[in-house]
N, C-alpha and C positions, 0 to 999 in steps of 0.2 A: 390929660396926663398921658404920654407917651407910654408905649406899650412897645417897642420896640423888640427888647428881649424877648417877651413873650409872642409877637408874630412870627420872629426868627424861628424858635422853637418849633412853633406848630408847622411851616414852613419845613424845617427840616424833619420833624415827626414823618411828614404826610411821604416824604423824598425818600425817606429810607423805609418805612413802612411797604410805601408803593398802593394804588387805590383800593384792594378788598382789604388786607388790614388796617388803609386808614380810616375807612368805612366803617370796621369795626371799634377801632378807637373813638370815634366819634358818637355811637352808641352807647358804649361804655362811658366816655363822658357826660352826656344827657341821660344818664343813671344815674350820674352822681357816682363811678363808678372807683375804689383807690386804687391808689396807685401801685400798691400791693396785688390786687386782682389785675390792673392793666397789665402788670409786668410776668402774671403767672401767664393770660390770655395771650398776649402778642407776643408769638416766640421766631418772630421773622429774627434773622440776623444781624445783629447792629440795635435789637429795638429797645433792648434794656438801655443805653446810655438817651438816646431820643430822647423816651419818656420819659426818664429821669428828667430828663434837663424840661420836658414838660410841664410835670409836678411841678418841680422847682418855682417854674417863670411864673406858674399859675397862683403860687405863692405870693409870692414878689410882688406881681402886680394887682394881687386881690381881684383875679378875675374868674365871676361868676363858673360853673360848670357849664352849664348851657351857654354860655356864649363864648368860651371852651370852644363846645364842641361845634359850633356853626364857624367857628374859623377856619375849622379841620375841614368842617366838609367843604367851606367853600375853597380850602388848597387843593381839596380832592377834585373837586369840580372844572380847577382850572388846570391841572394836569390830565383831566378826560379831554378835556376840548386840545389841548396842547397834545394830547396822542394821537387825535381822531384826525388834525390837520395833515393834510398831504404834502411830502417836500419830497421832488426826487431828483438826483443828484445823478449826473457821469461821472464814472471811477476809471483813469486811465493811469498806464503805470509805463513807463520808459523812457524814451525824446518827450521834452518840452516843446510846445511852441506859443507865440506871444499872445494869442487868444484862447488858449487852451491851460488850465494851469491842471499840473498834474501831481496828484493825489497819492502815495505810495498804496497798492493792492493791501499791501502787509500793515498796516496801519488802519486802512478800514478794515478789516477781521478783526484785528483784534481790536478796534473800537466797539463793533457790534457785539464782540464777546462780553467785551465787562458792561454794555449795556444791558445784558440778560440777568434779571433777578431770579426767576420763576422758570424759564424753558427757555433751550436754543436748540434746533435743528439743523443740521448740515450735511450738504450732497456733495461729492467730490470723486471725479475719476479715478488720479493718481493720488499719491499722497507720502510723502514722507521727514523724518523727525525735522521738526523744523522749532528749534527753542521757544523763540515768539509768539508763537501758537501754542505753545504746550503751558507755557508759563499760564497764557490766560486763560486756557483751557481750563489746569488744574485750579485756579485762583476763583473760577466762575461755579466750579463743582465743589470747591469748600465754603461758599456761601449759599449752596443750597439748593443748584440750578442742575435739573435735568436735562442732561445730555445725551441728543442721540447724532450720530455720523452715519450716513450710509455712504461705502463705498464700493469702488469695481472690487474682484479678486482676481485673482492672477488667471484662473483657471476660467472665469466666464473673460477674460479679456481675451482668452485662447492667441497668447503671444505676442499679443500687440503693448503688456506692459509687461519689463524686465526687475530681475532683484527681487527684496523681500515682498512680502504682501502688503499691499497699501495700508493695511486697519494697524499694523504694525506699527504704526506714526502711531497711534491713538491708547497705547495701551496701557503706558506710565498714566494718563488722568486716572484717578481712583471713581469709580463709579459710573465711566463713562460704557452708554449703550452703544453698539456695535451692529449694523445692519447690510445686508446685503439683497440683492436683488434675486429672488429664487427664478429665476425665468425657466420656461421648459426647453430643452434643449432642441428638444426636436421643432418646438414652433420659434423658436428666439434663438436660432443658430447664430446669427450674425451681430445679435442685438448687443449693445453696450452701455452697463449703467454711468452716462458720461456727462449728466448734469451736475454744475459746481453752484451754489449758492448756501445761505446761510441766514436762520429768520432766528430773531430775539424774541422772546416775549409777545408773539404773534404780532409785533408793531414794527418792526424795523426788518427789512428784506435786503439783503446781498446779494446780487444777482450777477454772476458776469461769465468771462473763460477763464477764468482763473481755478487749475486745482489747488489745491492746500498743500505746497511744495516751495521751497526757499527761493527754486529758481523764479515761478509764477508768482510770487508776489515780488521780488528785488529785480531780475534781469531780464525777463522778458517783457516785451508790449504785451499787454492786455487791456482788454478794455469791461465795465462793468456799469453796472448802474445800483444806486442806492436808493429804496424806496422808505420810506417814513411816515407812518401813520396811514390809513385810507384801506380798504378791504386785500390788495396785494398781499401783505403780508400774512392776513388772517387766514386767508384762500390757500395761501402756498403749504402753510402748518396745516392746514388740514387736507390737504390734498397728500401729504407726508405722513401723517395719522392716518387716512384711509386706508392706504395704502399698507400700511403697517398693519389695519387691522382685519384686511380680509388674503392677508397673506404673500401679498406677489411683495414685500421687503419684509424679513423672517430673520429673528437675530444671528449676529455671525459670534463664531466661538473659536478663539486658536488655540 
């Protein structure tokens, strides 16, 4: 008997879940667990229509809880293996040429953006309002995703960057965290916080020259690389957390 419906479901359960609460769904299911407790339990965003439509299929097709729940985990399973594989990409933005195809800058940000459920991190020199960016920005912070930027400031760029303050772009997101690099002046006179990249959900890394500015993604050459899956991107979020946590990046406040 085809079971279609119901693999759809659990398929998309596990998708919009993401692997610690499909884990937990899947426990809850080999409890025999209702659908009333699943929907108090999983309070990811998106997950009340999921499970609903779980319930449902599990109805429908008269299928067991425990074998429920071994479908879930094996979706879980195969989106672990499909995270942990490594794919890394060039990201180039301006003249085309016939072996080269070129990627717009502005389009992978914000593809990495709406890939982040859980965490995004982001480093960036310059910076300013750029819609495309704020749209996903804000869109990725109302589904629940912490967000931190660190940027330059005007006053450690000591004149090399002009106008408002970079963090400036950033401020219309509701919720977003704001970081700066505390350098000591007197040892870090010349220093400049001037790495741009951009990690999802510790799985996906943006890596290039590109700040988060209209011109850097639309009009000028830049070039980048996208990494996907494999310790890069884990490495880089915490090498951003450390940093975060033993003080040399300290929140900024305008």
């Amino acid at each position: 008997m085809s079971r279609r419906a119901f693999e759809a479901a659990a398929e998309a359960a596990v998708a919009v879940l993401g692997l610690p609460r499909g884990k937990d769904l899947a426990g809850l299911l080999a409890r025999r667990g209702s659908r009333e407790r699943a929907l108090v339990e999983l309070t990811t965003p998106g997950a009340e229509a999921v499970v609903a439509d779980l319930y449902d299929a599990m109805e429908r097709d008269a299928v067991p809880f425990s074998e429920a729940a071994a479908y879930i985990r094996g979706y879980a399973a195969a989106m672990l293996h499909a995270r942990d594989r490594v794919r890394v990409r060039t990201v180039w933005s301006g003249p085309s040429t016939p072996g080269v195809p070129v990627r717009a800058t502005a389009q992978v940000l914000v593809d990495v953006i709406d890939e982040a459920r859980d965490e995004l991190l982001a480093m960036t020199y310059a910076a300013r309002p750029y819609p495309a960016l704020t749209r996903a920005l804000t869109a990725a912070a109302g589904r629940g995703v912490g967000i931190h930027v660190v940027v330059e400031t005007l006053a450690g760029a000591k004149g090399l960057l002009a106008g408002r303050e970079p963090a400036e772009a950033f401020t219309s997101v509701p919720g977003l965290s704001l970081w700066h690099w505390a350098r000591d002046p007197d040892v870090h006179r010349h220093s400049r916080q001037h790495a741009k990249l951009a990690v999802a959900d510790r799985r996906t890394l943006f890596l290039g020259s590109a700040n988060l500015t209209e011109s850097a993604a639309h009009r000028n050459i830049e070039a980048g690389v996208l990494v996907s899956g494999g310790e890069a991107p884990r490495r880089a979020a915490e090498h951003i957390m450390e940093l975060q946590r033993v003080g040399a990046l300290r929140r900024l406040h305008l």
